[in-house]
N, C-alpha and C positions, 0 to 999 in steps of 0.2 A: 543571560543565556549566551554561551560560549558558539560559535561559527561550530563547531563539531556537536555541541548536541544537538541547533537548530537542524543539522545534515541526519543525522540519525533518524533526529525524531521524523523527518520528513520521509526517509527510507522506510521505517520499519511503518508510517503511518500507506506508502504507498506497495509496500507488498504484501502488508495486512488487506487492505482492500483488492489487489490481483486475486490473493487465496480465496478473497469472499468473506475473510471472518468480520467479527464486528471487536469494537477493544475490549468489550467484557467476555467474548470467548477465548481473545487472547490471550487476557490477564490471566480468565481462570485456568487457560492448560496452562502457564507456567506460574502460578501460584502468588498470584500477587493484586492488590485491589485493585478494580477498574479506575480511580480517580486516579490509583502510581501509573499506569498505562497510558494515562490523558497525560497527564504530565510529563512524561517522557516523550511522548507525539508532539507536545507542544515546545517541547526544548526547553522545559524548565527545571530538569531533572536527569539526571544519568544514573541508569540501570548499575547494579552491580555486577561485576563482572558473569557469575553464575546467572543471572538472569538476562543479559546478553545473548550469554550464546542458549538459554533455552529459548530467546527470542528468536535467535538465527535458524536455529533444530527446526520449533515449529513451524518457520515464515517459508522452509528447505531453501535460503539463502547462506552462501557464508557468513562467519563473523567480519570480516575485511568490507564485504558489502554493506553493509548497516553503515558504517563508515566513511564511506566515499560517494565524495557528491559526483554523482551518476544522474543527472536532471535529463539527458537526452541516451537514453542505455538501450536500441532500439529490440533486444530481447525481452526488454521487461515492456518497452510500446509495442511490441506485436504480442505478449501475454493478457495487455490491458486492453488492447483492441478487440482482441480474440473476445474478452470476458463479455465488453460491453455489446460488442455484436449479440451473443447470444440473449441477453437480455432486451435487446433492441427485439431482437427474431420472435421470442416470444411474448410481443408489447405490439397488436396492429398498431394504434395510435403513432407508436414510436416509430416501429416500421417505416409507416408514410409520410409522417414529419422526417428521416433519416434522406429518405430517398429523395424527398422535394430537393433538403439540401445535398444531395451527390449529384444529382441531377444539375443543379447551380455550381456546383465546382467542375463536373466535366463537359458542361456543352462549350 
């Protein structure tokens, strides 16, 4: 595994999960099996070019981004935060474990 596909496969595995998809609905809108999808997430593997960019289409990232290790991108941390909040909001459990700890970070 090359330092650029581990970068990729880390990208498209983290704006895959902002969008909410899961890899076998990603693989299927761009037409490829779920295990080529793992394997690209995992860095063991680079997409071809045409599947690329319909990974970038579907992800609505650019091709340049898949690319570029962006580890701290605070538009794609305030997209993931936004996401998880909602998921928190509709989970009480989650809810009240969320807040015990805010509650512990702002007093």
């Amino acid at each position: 595994m090359t330092k650029l596909e581990a970068i990729l496969g880390l990208n498209i595995r983290k704006y895959r999960n902002i969008k909410g998809l899961t890899q076998e609905q990603l693989a299927e809108s761009i037409g490829i099996e779920p295990s080529s999808m793992s394997d690209i997430e995992r860095g063991k593997r680079f997409p071809r070019p045409e599947n690329l960019e319909k990974i970038a289409k579907e992800l609505n990232v650019s091709y340049s981004a898949l690319l570029v290790d962006t580890l701290i991108d605070p538009n794609v941390i305030k997209e993931d935060f936004n996401r998880r909040l909602e998921i928190v909001n509709n989970d009480i459990e989650k809810f009240n474990l969320a807040y015990e700890y805010l509650k512990v970070l702002t007093d």
